[in-house]
N, C-alpha and C positions, 0 to 999 in steps of 0.2 A: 277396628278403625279403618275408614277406607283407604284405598291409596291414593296418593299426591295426584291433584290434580280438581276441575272444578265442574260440579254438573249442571250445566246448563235448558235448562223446562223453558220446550219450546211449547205454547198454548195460544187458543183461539184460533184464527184460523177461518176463511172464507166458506166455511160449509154449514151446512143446516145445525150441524150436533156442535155450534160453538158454545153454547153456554153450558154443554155438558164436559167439554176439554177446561173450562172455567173453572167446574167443581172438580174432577181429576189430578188438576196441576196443583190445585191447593193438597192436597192431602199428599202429592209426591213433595214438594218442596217442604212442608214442614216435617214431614217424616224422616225427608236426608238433612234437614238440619238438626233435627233433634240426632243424628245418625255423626254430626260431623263432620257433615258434605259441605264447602263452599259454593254454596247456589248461587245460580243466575237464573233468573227466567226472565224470558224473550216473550213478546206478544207479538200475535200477528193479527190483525185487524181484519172486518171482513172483507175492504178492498185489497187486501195486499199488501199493508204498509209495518214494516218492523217496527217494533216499540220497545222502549227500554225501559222495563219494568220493575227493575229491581227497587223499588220503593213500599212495594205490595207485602214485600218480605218482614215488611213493623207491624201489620197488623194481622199474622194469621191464629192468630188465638182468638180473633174475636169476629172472622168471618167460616162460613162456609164454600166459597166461591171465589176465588181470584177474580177482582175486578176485569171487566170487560177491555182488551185493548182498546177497541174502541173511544171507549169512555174516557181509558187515562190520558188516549193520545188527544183526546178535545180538552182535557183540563189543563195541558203540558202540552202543545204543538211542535215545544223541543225536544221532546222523549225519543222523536222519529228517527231512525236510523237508517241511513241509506241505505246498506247491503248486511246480510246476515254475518257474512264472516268481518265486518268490522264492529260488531257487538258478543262476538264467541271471547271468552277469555284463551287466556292460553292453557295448552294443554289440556280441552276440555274435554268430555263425555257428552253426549247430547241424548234428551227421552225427548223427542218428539213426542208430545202427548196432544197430539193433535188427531181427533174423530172424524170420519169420512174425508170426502176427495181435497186433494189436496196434502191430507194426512198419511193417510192409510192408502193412497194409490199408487206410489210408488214418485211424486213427482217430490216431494221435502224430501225423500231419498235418495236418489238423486241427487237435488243440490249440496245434502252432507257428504256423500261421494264422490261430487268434483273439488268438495275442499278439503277430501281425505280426513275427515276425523271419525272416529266413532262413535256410534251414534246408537239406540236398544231400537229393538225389533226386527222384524223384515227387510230385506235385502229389499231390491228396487223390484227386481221381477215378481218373488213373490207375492209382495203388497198390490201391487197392478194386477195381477191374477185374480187373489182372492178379494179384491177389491170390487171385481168386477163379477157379478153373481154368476149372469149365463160361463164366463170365460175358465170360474172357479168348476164348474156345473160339468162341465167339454171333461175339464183334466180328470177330477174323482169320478167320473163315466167311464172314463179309457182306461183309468185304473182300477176297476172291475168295483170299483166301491158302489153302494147303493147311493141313490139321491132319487127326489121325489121329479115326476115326470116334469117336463117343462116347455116353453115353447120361448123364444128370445123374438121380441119384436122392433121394428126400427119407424120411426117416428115418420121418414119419409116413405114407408110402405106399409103403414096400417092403413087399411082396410075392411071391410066387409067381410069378406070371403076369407081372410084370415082369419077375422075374429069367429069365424063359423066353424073353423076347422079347428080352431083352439079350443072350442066349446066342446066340439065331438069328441076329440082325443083326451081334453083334462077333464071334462064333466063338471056337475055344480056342487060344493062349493070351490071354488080355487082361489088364487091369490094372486095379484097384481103387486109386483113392487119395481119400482126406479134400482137400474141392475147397480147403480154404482154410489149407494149410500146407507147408513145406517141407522143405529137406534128405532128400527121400524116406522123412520119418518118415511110418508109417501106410501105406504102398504094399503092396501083396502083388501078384505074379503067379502068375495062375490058370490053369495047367494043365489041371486038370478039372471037371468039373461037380460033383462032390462037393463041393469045398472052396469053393467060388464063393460062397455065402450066407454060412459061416464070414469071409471074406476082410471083405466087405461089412459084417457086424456088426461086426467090428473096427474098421473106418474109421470105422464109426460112432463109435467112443468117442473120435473126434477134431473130428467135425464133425457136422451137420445135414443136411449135403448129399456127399454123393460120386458120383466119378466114375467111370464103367465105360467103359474106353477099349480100343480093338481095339489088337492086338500089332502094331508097325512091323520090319519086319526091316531094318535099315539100320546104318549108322556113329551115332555120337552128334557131334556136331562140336555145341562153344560159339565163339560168336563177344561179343568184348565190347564194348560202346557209349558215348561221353559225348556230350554236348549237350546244348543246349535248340534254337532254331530249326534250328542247323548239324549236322547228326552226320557222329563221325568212330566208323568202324569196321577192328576189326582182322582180321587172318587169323586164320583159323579154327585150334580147337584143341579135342584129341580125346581121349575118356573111351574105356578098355578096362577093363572091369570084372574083375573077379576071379571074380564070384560069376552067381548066375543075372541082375542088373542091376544097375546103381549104386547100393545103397540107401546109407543111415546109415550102416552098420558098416563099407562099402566104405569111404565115403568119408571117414569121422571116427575110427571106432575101428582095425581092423586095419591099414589105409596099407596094400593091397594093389592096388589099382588102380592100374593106370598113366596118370597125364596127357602127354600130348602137345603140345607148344606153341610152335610153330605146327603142324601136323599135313601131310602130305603130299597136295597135292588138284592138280589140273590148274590152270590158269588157267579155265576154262568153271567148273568142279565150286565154286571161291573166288570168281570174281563171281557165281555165281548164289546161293549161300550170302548173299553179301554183301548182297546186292538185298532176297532175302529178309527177312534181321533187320531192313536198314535200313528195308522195308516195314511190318513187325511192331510195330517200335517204336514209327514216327511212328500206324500206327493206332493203338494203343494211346492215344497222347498220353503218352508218356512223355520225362521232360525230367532232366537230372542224368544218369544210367546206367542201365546197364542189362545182365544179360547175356543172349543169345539163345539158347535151345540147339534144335536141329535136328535131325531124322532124315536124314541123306544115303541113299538107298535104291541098290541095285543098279543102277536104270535110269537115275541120275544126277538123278532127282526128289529135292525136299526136302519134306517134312512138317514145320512150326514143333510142338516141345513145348510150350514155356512161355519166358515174360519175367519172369524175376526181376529187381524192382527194385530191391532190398538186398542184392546176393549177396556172398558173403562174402569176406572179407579176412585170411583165415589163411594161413600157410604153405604150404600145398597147392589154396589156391584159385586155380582158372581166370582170374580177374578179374583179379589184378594179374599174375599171369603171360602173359598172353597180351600187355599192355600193354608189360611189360618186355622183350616179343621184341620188340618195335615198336621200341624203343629207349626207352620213355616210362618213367621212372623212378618208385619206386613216391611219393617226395617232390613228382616233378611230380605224379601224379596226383592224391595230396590236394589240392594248392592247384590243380588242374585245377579239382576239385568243388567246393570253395571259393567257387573262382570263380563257377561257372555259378549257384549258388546266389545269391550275391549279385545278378548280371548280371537271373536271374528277378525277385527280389523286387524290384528297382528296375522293371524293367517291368511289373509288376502294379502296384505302388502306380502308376506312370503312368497305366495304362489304368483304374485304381477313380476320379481323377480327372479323367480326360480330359484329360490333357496329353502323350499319348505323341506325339516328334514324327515 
């Protein structure tokens, strides 16, 4: 049974991947009630506006998706709550389950930071880091880790002459993605030099900064992560895509891609996998979870993609699947995260007073 106290699912959220934190928050909320948890979930609309959602909590046996903030705050215009901390119960826990900026960038942490509760996942730096591709890209470089070549571009200095320079050094095919969002919305791969610029303006209309990334030929293997000082990592598990690579539509709309879970690797090919994320992670500074995903290449090298710190919690996600082959049930894993959250925030309030012993 967990301990005293109530956990508050924080969902929606002003970023692309809102209707995916939609289907996430359902399957956390009824798994910690069925768990015992006094739930609270919080909406956040895509302008910004708090909503008081606990009415969503009568009917999850018979959706898949927590209704849209949005939506509940047009049906109920009183649902609105002025400021987050006067909708937190007391003594709460908070899963921010909230996908891309906003979410996962470090600024919702933040705000649970300035009102001291705890809260699962990523500290505020790390979320902002690996939130940010080029920025996550900089740190796993200087920590001698592998990642695929890249170039960071900025909106008020694209160019010609860059784009020509990025052709030379990454070659065809590459990847264009918006540096600071996920679910592979805004990703194109570029074939040819024609459509290279078009790609590039598009990602713009998602972000400031994008990234020009050389094509990896390899396996895709995710690996999933919890901890704060201890991590504990699973066997790898492995994306075949349907289409030309995992975007969106692969992975949210059509259900045509195949996940894997645990995935078929040597003993060599799974600790060096293993080595890798647990390396990735700790640079980072990543504390709560995490998932890792990786290029496994032909010559049994790995190239790290990216460290999602909020990855998601639907039905077809990697994260509690890879878990549940461990044996680790998806009820432990909430009160896993629970935990580690609390466990932090006690050793920070330690160390802000100097009493850690």
């Amino acid at each position: 049974m967990p301990d005293q106290g109530e956990l508050a699912i924080i969902y929606g959220g002003p970023s692309a991947e809102h209707e995916v934190s939609c289907v996430s928050a359902r399957r956390i909320a009824k798994t910690a009630l069925e768990g015992g948890w006094v739930v609270r979930p919080l909406g956040l609309t895509h302008d910004r506006r708090w909503v008081d959602t606990h009415r969503v909590l009568a009917d999850l046996h018979d959706v898949e998706s927590l209704p849209s903030p949005d939506v509940l705050l047009s049906e109920d215009p009183g649902s609105e709550v002025a400021h987050l901390d006067e909708a937190l119960p007391p003594n709460p826990v908070v899963f921010p389950v909230l996908h891309g900026p906003f979410g996962e960038d470090g600024v919702i942490q933040g705000h649970l930071e300035a009102l001291q509760v705890p809260y699962v996942g990523a500290g505020v730096l790390s979320s902002a880091v690996c939130m940010d591709k080029g920025i996550a890209k900089s740190v796993l470089h200087d920590h001698g880790l592998p990642v695929a070549a890249w170039r960071v571009v900025q909106r008020s200095s694209w160019s010609a002459e860059i784009m020509e320079e990025a052709l030379d050094a990454l070659g065809l095919p590459l990847f264009v993605k918006p540096a600071n969002l996920g679910s592979s919305i805004g990703v194109v791969k570029v074939s040819d030099a024609a459509s290279f610029g078009d790609a590039v303006l598009s990602a713009f209309e998602f972000d400031d900064h994008v990234i020009i990334e050389e094509f990896v030929r390899g396996r895709e293997l995710e690996l999933a992560l919890m901890g704060n000082e201890d991590v504990t990592v699973t066997k790898a598990g492995e994306i075949l895509a349907s289409r030309e690579f995992y975007d969106y539509d692969d992975k949210y709309v059509l259900g045509t891609a195949e996940t894997i879970a645990p995935t078929d690797l040597t003993d060599a090919q799974l600790a060096h996998a293993q080595r890798v994320a647990t390396a990735a992670y700790r640079a980072l500074r990543v504390e709560g979870l995490a998932r890792v995903d990786l290029f496994l290449q032909d010559d049994d090298e790995i190239k790290v993609n990216e460290v999602n710190t909020m990855p998601g919690f639907t039905p077809i996600s990697m994260f509690p699947m890879l878990w549940e082959a461990e044996g680790v049930s998806f009820p432990h894993v909430v009160d896993e995260l629970v935990g580690l959250a609390r466990s932090r925030h006690t050793r920070r309030r330690l160390l802000r007073t100097h009493r850690l012993p």
